[in-house]
N, C-alpha and C positions, 0 to 999 in steps of 0.2 A: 428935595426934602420938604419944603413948603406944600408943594401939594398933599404931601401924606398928613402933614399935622393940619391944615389950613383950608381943606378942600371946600370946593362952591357949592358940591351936592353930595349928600348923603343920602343911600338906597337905604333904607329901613327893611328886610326882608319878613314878612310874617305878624307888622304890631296886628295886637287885638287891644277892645276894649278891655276883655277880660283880664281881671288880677291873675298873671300866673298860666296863661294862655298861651302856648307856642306851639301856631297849628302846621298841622301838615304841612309842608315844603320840599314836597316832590320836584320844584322849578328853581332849587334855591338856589342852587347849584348855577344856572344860567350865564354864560358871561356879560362880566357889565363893566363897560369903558373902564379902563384905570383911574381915571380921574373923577371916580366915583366908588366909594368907602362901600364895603357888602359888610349890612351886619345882620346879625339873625336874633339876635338879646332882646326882645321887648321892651324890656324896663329901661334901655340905653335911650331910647325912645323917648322917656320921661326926664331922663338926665339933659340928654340934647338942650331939650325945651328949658330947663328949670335953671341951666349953663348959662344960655345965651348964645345959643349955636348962632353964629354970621351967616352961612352959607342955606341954599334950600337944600329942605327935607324932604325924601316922599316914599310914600309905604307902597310898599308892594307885597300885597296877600291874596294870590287867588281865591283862597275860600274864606274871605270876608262878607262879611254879612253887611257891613257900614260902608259909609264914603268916605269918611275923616275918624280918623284917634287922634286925640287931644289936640283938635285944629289943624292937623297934617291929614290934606289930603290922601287917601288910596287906592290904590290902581290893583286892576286884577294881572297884569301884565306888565316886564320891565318896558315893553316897546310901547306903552302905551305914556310912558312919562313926554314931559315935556321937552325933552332935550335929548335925546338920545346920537338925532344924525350931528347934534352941535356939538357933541361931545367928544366928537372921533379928532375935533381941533388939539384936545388934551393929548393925542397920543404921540409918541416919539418918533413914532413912523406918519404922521401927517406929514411933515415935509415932502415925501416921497411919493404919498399921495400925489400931493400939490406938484409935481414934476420935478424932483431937485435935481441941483445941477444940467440943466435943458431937456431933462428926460422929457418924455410926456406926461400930459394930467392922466391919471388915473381916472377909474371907473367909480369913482365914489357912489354914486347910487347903488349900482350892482351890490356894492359893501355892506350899503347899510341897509341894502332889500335881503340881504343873504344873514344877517344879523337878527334885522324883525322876524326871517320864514323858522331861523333855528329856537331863536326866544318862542315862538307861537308852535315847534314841537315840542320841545321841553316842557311845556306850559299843556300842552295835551294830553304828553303821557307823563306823571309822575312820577313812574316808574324809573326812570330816567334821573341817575344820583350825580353822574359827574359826565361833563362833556368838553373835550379837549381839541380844539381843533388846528394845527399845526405842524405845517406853516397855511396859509394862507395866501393863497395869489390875486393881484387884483391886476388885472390887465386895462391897456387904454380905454380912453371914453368909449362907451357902446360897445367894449366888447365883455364883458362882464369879469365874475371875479367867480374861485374855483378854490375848495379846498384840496390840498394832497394828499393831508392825510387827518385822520379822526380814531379816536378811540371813545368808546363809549361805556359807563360803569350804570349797571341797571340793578335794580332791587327788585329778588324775585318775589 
């Protein structure tokens, strides 16, 4: 429960400068680590800030025209944030990752290269409303990881 009320990073989806601006977010949909809040509200933005939010913030708006809204950095891409492969530590399946119980390590890379190629479709096509991907296999070092199964919701 701490991580949902307490979290380190907040993905900002869509701030603009603009009062009353909520652009396009054909990629908003994207998955993004759990241990990272998706919000799409603008004005939450200005809340954050005027709170005293603890943890880092970062916006992500492909069609930003700026670098920063109100002192927070903007990315056109979630894989473009600072933390993304550090943030697969948050997940509840990292242990598994990491080998539990003498398993072997996991292909961690393969994961988090198979995360940035899907963020960087999504991010392509707009079109592109919801993307589900599960389960997901991630096989030993070097040998990569592989989805089973996918469903895809597109806006025609």
């Amino acid at each position: 429960m701490d991580k949902l009320f307490n979290p380190q990073y907040i993905a900002i989806l869509g701030p603009s400068s603009k009062p009353g601006n909520i652009p396009s977010m054909g990629g908003s949909m994207q998955k993004i680590p759990p241990s990272m809040v998706k919000i799409i509200d603008p004005p939450l933005l200005e809340n954050l800030i005027r709170w005293g939010f603890k943890g880092q913030i970062f916006g992500v708006n492909p069609s930003a025209q700026e670098d920063h809204v109100h002192g927070i950095r903007l990315f056109k891409e979630m894989v473009e944030t600072p933390h993304v492969a550090s943030l697969l530590k948050g997940l509840k399946s990292y242990k598994i990752l990491q080998g539990l119980r003498g398993e072997a390590l996991r292909d961690i890379g393969s994961y988090v290269d198979m995360i940035e190629r899907i963020s960087h479709l999504v991010a392509a096509f707009p079109q592109i409303q919801e993307l589900d991907l599960n389960p997901v296999r991630v096989f030993e070092q070097r040998h990569g990881a592989f989805v089973l199964d996918a469903r895809i919701r597109v806006d025609k």
